[in-house]
C-alpha positions in Angstrom: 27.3 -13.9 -49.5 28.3 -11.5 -51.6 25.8 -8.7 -52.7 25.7 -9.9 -56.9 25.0 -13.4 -55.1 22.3 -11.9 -53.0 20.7 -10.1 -55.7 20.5 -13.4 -58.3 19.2 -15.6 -54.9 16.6 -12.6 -54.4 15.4 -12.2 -57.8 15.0 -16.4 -58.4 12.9 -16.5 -55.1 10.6 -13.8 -55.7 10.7 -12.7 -59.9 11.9 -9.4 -59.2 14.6 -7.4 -58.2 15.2 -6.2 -54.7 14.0 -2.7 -55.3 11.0 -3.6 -57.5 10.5 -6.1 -54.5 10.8 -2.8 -52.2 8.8 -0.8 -53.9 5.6 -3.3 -54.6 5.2 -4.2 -51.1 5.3 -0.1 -50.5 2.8 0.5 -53.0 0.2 -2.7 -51.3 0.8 -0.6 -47.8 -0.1 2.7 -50.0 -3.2 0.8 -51.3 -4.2 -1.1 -48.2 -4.0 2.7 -46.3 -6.4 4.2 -49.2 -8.6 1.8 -48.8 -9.1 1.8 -44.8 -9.2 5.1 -44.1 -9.9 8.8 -45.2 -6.1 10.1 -46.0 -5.0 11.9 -49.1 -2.9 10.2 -51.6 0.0 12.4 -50.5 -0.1 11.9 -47.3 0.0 7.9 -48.0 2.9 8.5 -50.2 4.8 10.4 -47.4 3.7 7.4 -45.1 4.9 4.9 -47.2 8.6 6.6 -48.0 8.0 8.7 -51.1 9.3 12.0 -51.2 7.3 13.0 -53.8 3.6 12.6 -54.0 4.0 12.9 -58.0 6.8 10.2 -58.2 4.4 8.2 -56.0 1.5 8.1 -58.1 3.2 8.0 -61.2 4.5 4.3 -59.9 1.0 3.7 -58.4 -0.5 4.3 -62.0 2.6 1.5 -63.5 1.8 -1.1 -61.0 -2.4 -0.6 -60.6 -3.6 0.7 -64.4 -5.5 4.0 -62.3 -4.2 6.6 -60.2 -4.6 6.4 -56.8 -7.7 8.3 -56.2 -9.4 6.7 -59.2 -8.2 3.5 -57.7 -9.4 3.7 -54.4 -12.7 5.0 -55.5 -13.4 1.7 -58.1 -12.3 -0.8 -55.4 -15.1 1.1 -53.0 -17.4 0.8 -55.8 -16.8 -2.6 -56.2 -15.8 -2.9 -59.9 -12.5 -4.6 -61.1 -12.9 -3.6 -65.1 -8.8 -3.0 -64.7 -6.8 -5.4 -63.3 -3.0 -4.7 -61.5 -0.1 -4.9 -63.7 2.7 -7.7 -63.5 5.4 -6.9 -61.4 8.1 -6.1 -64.7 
């Protein structure tokens, strides 16, 4: 299969391309880390394969509405007043 094949298959089966694909399920592992234990936002970003804590939550912010920390903290709290964003 060639790779423009792969790519159209890909994006019909799951709405999104492979990297957006990539980088969602790297930014649940980023949120699922936050949330179970007591690690920086850096340190989950370095985890999860950014290189740069600021890129990280810069796409964190796109995808979730809060940055991480302000993230994490309302889902501890319990309150959902902001909703994730739509994979684009």
């Amino acid at each position: 299969m060639s790779p423009a094949t792969l790519h159209r298959h890909f994006t019909a089966a799951t709405g999104m391309s492979p990297l957006r694909y990539q980088k969602h399920l790297r930014l649940l592992s980023a949120r699922r880390q936050l949330l179970a234990g007591d690690v920086t936002a850096a340190q989950v970003a370095h985890t999860v394969g950014y290189t740069s804590a600021t890129q990280f939550s810069r796409e964190y912010r796109a995808f979730y509405g809060l940055p991480p920390v302000r993230d994490i903290t309302r889902l501890r709290a319990g309150t959902t007043s902001t909703a994730p964003a739509p994979p684009s």
